[in-house]
N, C-alpha and C positions, 0 to 999 in steps of 0.2 A: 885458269882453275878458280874455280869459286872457294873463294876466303872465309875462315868464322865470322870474319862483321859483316858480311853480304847475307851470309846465313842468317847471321841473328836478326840483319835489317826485314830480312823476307820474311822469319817469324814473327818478329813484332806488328808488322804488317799484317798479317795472316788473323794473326790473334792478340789485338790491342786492348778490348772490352776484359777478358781473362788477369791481362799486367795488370790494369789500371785500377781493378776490383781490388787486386792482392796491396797494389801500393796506397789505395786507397786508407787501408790500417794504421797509416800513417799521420791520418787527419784523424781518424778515429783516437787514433793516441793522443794525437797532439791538445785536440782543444775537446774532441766527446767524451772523454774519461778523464784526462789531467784537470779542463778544468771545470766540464761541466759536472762530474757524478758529483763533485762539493758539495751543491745543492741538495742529493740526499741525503748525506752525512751532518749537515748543518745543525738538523735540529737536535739530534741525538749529542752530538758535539756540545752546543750550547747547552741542553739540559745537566750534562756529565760534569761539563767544566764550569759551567757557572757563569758562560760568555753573556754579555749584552750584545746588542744586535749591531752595534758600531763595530765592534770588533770580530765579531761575525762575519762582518761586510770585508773589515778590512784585510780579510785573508785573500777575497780576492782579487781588493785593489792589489794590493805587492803579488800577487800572482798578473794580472795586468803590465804592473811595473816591470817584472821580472819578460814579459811578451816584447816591451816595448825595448828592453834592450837588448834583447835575442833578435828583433827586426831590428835593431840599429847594427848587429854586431852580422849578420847573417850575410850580408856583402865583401866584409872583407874574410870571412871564413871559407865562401863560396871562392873566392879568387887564391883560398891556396888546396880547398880540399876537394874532388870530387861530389857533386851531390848528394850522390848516393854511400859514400862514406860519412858525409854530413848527418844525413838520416839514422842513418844506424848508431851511430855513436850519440845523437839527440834523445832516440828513442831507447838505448840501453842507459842514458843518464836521467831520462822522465821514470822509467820502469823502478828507477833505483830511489829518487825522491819519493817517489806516491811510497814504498815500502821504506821507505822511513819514517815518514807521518805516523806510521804503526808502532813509533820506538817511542814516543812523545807524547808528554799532557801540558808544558808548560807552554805559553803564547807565544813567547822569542823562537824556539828551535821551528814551529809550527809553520809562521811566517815566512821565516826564511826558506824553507822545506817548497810553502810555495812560490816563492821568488823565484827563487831556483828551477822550478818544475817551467814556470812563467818562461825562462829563460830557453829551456829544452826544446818547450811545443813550438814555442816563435820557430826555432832552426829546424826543430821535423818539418814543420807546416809550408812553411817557403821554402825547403830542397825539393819535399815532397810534390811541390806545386811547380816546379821548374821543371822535374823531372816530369810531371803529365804533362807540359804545356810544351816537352820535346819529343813527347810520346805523338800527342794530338799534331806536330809538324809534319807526321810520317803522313798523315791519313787526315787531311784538311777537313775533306768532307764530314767528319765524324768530330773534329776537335772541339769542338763545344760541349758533345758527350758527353766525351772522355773528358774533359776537366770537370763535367757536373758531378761524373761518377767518382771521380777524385775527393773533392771539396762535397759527398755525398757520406762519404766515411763520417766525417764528425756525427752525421747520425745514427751509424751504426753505432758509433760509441757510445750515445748518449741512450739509445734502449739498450745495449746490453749491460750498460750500469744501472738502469732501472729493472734490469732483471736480475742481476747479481747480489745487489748491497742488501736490500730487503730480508731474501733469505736467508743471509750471513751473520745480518744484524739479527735476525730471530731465534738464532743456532748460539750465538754467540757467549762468553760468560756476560754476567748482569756489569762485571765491574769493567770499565773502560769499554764494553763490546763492540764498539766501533774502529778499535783500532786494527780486530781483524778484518773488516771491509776493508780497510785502506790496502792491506795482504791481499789478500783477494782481489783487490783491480789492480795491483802492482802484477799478481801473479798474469790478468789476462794481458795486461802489458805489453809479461814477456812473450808470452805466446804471439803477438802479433809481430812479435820484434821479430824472431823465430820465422814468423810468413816472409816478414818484410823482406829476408835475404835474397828471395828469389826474384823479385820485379827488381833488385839493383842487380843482380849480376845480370838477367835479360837486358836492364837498359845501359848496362858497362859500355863505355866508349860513343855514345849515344851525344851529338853535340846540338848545340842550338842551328839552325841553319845558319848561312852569311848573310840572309837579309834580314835576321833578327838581333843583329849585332848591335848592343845597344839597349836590348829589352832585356836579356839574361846576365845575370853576375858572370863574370869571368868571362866573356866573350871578346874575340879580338876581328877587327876588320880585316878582311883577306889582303887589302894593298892600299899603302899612301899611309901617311898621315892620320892618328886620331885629333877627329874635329869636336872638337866638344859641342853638344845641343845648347841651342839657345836655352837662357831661363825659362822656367814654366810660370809663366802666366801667373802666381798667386790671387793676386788681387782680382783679376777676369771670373777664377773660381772660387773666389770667396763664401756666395753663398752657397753653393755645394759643400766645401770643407766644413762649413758652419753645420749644414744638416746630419753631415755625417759622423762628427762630432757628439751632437747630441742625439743621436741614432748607438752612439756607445755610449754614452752616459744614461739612454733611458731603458735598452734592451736587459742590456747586463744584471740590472735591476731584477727584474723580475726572472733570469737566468740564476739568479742565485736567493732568491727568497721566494720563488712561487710554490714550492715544495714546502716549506717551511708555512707558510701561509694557508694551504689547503692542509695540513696537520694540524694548527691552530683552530679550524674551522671544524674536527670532527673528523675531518674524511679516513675510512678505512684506511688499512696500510696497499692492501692489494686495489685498491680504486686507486691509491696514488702510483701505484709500482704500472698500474696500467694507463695512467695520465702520460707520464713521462715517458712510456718506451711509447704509445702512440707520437708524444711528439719528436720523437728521433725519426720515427718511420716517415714522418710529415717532410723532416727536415732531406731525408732520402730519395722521396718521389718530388719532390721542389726543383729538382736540380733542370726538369724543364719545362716548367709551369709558365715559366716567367720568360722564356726566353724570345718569345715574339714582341713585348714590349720594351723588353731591353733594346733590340736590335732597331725598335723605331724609334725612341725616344733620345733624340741629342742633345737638351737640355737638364733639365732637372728636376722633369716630371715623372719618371718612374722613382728616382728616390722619395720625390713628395708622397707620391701613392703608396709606396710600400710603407716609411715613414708611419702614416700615418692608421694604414692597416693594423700596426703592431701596436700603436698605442690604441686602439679598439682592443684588442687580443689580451693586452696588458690590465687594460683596466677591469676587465669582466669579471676575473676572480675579487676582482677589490671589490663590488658589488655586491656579488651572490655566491654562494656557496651548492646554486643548485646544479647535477652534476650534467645535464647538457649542455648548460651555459660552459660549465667549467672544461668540459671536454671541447669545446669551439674555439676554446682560447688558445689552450695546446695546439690544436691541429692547425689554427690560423697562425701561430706565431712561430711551430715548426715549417711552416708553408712557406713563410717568408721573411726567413729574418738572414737567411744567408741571401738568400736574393740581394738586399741588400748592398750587400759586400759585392756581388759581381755587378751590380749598377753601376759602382763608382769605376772600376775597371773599365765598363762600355763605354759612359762617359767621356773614360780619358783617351778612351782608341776615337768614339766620333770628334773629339773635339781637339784635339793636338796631333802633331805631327807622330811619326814611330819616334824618332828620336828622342822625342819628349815623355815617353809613355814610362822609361823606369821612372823620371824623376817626379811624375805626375802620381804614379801607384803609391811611390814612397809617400809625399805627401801625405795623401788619404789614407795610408799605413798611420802615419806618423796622430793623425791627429784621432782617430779612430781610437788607436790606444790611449794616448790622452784621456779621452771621453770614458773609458774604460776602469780609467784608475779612478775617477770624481764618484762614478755612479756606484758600485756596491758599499762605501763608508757613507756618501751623505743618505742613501736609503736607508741604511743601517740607523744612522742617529736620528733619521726621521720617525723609525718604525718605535725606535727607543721612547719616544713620546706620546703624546693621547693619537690616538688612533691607530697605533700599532703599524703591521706589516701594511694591514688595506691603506692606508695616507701613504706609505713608503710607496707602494705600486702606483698610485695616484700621480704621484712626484713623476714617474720612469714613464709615465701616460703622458703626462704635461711636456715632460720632456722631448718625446718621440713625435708628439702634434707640433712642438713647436721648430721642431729639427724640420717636421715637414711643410711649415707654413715656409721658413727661409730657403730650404732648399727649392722650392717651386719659384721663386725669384732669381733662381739660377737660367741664364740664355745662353742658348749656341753659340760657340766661338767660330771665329772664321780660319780655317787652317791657313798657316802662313808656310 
């Protein structure tokens, strides 16, 4: 007699494209609305409260900080909670932070608001990403996809907050009227929370395979003895870490002040509101741009190249203000800046053992956020000085060249 889990195995099979879209909302929460829509509230925020651009910035270093210890903390939550229980309760504690932002004008409650959000999206983001990458086990062939369409969410997120905030803030009263945005993407939030229930009950019971034991939190080996993986290599990957590193030190930058920066420049409010939702769409269609260079490149040449694509993309608004330029920069930096992020993942599959590939992602987790928490406060005190926001994007330019001069010094390892 065919069983509910054979059932739902042949469903999921059937129709993986459909889950993956719905749990996709999930990345959309996590990092395209928690922590990118900031960027359009920034300025209106600063104007209201009186912020300097250091403290501008540093809402979303501790939103950063707040990432990095939701990826520190997300291993041992995952080894006692379901995934997909993880998620939901991530995403009903992000839904709850972003509408509290709307209770606050002082800088303490603010911060911590997004610390805490910081801490949500890390645990949506990595359950969210475990659960497609057992989704994509079912359906090999397609599993690249479906994790592009997963990790394609953050740019759903990131244009529908540049469709939302705009006309909320123009509705809104004159005094504080930003604090209803923050209501407003709290409220799509929940709605997405609301979606998300149905790709975890479709992927309920849903486990890593046995030969991926080792790559997923909470996974046990079917028989013998756990062997623990050799150490990973640090030193071998030096300059990779290094590149990716300042690949978050220089992106973030301009993730959280290039909106603010083309408002300084003049630009209408709807040329920006269409700046930004095009580059979410950029960051949407990305998801297979890039995937025939990933799959050749075993050293440290596609992060050199991307690297150094975003600091072109970066620096252009710091330039000019004319709006082809400025629309090339969006659609080049939504084009490839998550690429990024899966280069270091290819990397660590061409060039280490399975074994090695949690403790190698961690890594490049770990140093990623690092780079993350440096880059929106030192931009911030840069932009605070002569030359403004354009020197601060200059700095996150320099930054992302120089990530990809070290990262190109990165060579193939030999698997052991």
């Amino acid at each position: 007699m065919e069983t509910n889990h054979t059932r739902r195995l042949q469903g999921l099979r059937a129709h993986p494209v459909g889950v993956v879209l719905a749990l996709s909302l999930g990345a959309a929460v996590s990092l395209g609305i928690t922590r990118f829509a900031y960027a359009l509230l920034l300025p209106v925020m600063r104007a209201d409260l009186g912020w300097s651009y250091t403290l501008a910035g540093a809402m979303n270093t501790v939103n950063a900080l707040g990432y990095l210890l939701g990826a520190l903390a997300a291993p041992a939550l995952l080894r006692r909670l379901a995934p997909g229980t993880l998620l939901l309760w991530g995403a009903v504690l992000a839904t709850l932070f972003m509408a509290l932002s709307g209770f606050f004008i002082e800088a303490v409650p603010l911060l911590l608001q997004r610390l805490l959000a910081g801490v949500a999206s890390a645990v949506i983001f990595i359950a969210g990403g475990l659960m497609a990458a057992r989704l994509g086990a079912l359906d090999v062939g397609r599993s690249g996809l479906l994790l592009g369409l997963y990790y394609g969410g953050v740019g759903w997120g990131i244009s529908a907050s540049a469709l939302l905030v705009p006309p909320v803030l123009a509705v809104a009263p004159a005094l504080h009227g930003w604090t209803w945005a923050w209501w407003a993407l709290a409220a799509v939030c929940a709605l997405a929370t609301a979606v998300l229930v149905w790709p975890v009950r479709a992927l309920r019971g849903l486990t890593a395979p046995a030969t991926a034991a080792g790559m997923g939190a909470g996974t046990k080996a079917v028989a013998g003895p756990a062997v623990p993986p050799a150490p990973v290599p640090l030193r071998a990957l030096a300059p990779a870490l290094l590149g990716y590193t300042l690949f978050g030190v220089g992106y973030i930058g301009y993730m959280t002040f290039v909106v603010a920066l083309l408002r300084e420049q003049g630009m209408a409010s709807g040329t920006v509101t269409l700046f930004y939702a095009l580059l979410g769409l950029a960051v949407v269609l990305s998801s297979r741009i890039w995937a025939g260079l990933l799959d050749r490149s075993r050293g440290g040449r596609a992060l050199a190249l991307l690297n150094g694509l975003l600091g072109v993309a970066t620096l252009l608004p710091a330039l000019t203000s004319a709006w082809p330029v400025v629309l090339a920069s969006g659609l080049l930096f939504g084009g490839v800046f998550l690429a990024v992020v899966a280069s270091t993942t290819a990397l660590v599959r061409h060039n280490l053992p399975p074994a090695q590939w949690a403790g190698g992602i961690s890594a490049f987790t770990v140093v990623f956020a690092a780079g993350q928490i440096v880059g929106p406060t030192v931009v911030g005190w840069i932009a605070d000085g002569p030359g403004g926001l354009a020197r601060g994007l200059v700095y996150s330019a320099c930054a992302l060249w120089l990530g990809a001069l070290v990262a190109a010094r990165q060579r193939p390892l030999a698997l052991t």
